[in-house]
C-alpha positions as CSV (number, residue, x, y, z in Angstrom):
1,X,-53.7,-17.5,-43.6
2,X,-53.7,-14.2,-41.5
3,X,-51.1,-11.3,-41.2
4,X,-51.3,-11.7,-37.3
5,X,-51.9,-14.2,-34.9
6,X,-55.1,-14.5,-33.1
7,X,-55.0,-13.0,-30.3
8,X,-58.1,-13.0,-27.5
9,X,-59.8,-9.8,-26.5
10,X,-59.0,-8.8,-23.2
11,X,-62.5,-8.1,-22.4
12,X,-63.8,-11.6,-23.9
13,X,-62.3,-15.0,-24.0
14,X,-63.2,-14.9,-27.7
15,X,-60.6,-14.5,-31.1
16,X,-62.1,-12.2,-33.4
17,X,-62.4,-15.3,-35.6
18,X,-64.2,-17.0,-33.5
19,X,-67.0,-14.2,-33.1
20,X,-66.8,-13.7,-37.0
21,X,-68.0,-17.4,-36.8
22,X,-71.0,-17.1,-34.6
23,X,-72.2,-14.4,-36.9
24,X,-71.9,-17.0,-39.7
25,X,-69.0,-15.1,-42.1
26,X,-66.0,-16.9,-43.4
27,X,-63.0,-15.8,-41.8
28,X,-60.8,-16.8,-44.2
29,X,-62.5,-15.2,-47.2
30,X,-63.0,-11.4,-45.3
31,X,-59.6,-11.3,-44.7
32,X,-58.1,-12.8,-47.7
33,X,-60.6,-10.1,-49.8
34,X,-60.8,-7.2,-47.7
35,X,-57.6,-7.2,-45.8
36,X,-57.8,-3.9,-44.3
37,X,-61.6,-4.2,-43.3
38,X,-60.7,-6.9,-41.8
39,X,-57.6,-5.9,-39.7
40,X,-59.1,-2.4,-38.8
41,X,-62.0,-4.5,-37.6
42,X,-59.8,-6.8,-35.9
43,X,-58.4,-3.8,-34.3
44,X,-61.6,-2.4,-32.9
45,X,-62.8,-6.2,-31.4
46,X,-59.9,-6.3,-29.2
47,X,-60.2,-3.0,-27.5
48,X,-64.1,-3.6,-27.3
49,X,-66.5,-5.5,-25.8
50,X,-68.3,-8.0,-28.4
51,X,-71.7,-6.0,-27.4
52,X,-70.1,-3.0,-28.4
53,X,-68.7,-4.2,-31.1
54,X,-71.8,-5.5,-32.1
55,X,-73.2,-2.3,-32.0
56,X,-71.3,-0.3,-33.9
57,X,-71.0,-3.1,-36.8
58,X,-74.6,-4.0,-36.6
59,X,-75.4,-3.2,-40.2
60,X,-71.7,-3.8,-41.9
61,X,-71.8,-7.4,-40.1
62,X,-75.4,-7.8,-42.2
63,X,-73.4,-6.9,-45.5
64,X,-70.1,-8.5,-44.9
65,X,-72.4,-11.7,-43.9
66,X,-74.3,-11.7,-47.2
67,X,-70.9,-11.7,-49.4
68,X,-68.8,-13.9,-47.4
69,X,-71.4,-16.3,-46.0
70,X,-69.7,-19.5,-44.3
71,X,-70.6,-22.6,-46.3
């Protein structure tokens, strides 16, 4: 399914999986179509905290939400 395993942040007890579900985008699509979005954002969630993160995805999390919605 994924290149890696999930790993928890550090700073959260959250998978960067589980966040992309709270914010309603399908996991499993992103990364299967946008594999290096996904792993460079990955990347960024477990050095961050999720309000940072947040943040600084604010308006890509709006796009990548409208194209891989989770049904």
């Amino acid at each position: 399914m994924f290149d890696r395993q999930p790993v928890r942040s550090a700073i959260t007890a959250m998978t960067f999986e589980e966040y992309l579900a709270t914010k309603k985008i399908d996991a499993v699509r992103f990364a299967a179509e946008d594999p290096v979005i996904f792993d460079e954002w990955s990347r960024l969630f477990d050095q961050v905290s999720v309000e940072s993160f947040t943040v600084q995805k604010k308006f890509l999390l709006n796009l990548t939400r409208r194209k891989y919605l989770m049904r």
